[in-house]
MARBA-3410 file (N, C-alpha, C, O; in Angstrom, 1 decimal):
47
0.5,-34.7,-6.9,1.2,-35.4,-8.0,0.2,-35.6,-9.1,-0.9,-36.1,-9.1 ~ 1.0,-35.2,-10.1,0.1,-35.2,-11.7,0.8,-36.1,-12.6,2.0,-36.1,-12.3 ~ 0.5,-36.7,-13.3,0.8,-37.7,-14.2,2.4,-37.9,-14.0,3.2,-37.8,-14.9 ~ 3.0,-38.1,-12.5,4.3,-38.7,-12.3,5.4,-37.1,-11.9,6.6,-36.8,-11.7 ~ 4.3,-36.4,-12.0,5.2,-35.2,-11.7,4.7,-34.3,-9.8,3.5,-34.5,-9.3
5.6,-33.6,-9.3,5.0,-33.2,-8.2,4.8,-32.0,-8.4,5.8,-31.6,-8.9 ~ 3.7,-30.8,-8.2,3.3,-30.0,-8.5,3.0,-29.2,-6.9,2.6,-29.8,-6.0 ~ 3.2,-28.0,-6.9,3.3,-27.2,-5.6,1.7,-26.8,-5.5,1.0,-26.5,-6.6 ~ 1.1,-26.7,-4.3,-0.4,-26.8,-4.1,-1.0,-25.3,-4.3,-0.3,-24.3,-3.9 ~ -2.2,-25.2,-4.9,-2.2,-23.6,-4.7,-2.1,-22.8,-3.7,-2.4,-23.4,-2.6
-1.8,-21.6,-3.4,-1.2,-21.0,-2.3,-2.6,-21.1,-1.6,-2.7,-21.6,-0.5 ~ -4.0,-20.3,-2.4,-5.0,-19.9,-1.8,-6.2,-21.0,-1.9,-7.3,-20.7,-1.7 ~ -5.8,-22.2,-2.2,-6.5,-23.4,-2.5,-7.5,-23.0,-3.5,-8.5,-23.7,-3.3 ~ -7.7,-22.2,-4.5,-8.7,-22.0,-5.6,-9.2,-23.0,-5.9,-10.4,-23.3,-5.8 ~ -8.1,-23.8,-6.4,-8.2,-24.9,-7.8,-8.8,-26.7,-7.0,-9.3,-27.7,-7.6
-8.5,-26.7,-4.9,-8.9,-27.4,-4.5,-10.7,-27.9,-4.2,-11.1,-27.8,-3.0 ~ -11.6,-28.2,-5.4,-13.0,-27.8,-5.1,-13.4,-29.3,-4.2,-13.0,-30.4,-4.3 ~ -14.3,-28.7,-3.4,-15.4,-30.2,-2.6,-15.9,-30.9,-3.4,-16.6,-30.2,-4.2 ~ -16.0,-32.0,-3.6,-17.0,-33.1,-4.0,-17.9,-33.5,-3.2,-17.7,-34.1,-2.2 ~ -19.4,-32.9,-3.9,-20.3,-33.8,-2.6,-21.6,-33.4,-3.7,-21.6,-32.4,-4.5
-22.6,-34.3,-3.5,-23.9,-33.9,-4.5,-24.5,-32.2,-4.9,-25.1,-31.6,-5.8 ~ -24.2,-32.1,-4.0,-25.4,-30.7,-3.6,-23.9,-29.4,-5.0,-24.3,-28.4,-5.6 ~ -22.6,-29.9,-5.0,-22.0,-28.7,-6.0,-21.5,-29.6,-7.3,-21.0,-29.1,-8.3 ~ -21.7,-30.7,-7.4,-20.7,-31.9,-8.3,-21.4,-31.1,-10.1,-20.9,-30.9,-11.2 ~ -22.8,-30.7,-9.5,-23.4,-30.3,-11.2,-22.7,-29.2,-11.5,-22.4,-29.2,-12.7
-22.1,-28.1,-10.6,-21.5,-27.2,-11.2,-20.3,-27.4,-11.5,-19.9,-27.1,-12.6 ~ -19.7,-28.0,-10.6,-18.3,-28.3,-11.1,-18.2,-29.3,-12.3,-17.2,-29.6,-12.8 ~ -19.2,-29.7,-12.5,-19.3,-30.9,-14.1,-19.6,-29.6,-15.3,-19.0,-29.6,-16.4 ~ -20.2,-28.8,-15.0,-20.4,-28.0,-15.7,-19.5,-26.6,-16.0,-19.6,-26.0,-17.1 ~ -18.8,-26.4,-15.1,-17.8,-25.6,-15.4,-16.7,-26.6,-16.0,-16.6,-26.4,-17.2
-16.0,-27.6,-15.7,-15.4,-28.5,-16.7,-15.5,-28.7,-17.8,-14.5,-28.6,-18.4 ~ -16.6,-28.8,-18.4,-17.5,-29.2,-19.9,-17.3,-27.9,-20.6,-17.1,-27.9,-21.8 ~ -17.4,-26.7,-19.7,-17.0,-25.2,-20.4,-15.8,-25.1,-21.2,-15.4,-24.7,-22.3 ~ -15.0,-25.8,-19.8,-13.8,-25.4,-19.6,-12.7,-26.3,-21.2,-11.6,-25.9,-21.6 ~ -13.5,-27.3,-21.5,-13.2,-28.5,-22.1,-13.3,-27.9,-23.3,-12.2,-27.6,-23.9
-14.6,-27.5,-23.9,-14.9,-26.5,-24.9,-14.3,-25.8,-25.7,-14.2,-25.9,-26.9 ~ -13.8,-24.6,-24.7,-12.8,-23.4,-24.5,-11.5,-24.0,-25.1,-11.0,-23.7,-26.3 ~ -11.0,-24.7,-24.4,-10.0,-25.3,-24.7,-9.8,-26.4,-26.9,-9.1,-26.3,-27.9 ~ -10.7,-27.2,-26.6,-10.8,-27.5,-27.8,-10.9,-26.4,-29.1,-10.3,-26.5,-30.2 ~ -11.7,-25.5,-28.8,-11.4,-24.1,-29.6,-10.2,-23.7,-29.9,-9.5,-23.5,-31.0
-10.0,-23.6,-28.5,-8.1,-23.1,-28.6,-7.1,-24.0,-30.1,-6.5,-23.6,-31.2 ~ -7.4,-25.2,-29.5,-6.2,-26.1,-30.6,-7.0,-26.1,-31.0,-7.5,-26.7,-30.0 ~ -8.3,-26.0,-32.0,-8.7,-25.8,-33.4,-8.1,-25.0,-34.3,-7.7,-25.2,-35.4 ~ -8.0,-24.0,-33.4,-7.5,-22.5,-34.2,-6.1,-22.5,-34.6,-5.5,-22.2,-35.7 ~ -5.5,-23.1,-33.2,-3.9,-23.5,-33.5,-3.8,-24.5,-34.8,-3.0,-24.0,-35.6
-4.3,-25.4,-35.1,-4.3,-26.0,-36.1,-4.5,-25.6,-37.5,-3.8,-25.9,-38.5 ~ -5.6,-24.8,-37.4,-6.4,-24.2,-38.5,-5.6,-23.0,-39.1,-6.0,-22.4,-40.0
END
């Protein structure tokens, strides 16, 4: 469940990553990419 909605789980669990010290920097860091990417996106939409 996402912001009040239910959402079907991925089939191959991709998108389900572990939390634990030893991967948390990469997955902060692929986020931060990912955040980026995205901000670009609706720049351009705007622009």
């Amino acid at each position: 469940m996402l912001d009040g909605e239910q959402y079907q789980k991925c089939r191959y669990m991709a998108f389900q990553l572990t939390l634990h010290e030893e991967n948390n920097p990469y997955i902060k860091q692929f986020l931060e990419k990912e955040f980026k990417v995205m901000q670009g996106f609706e720049a351009k939409a705007q622009g």
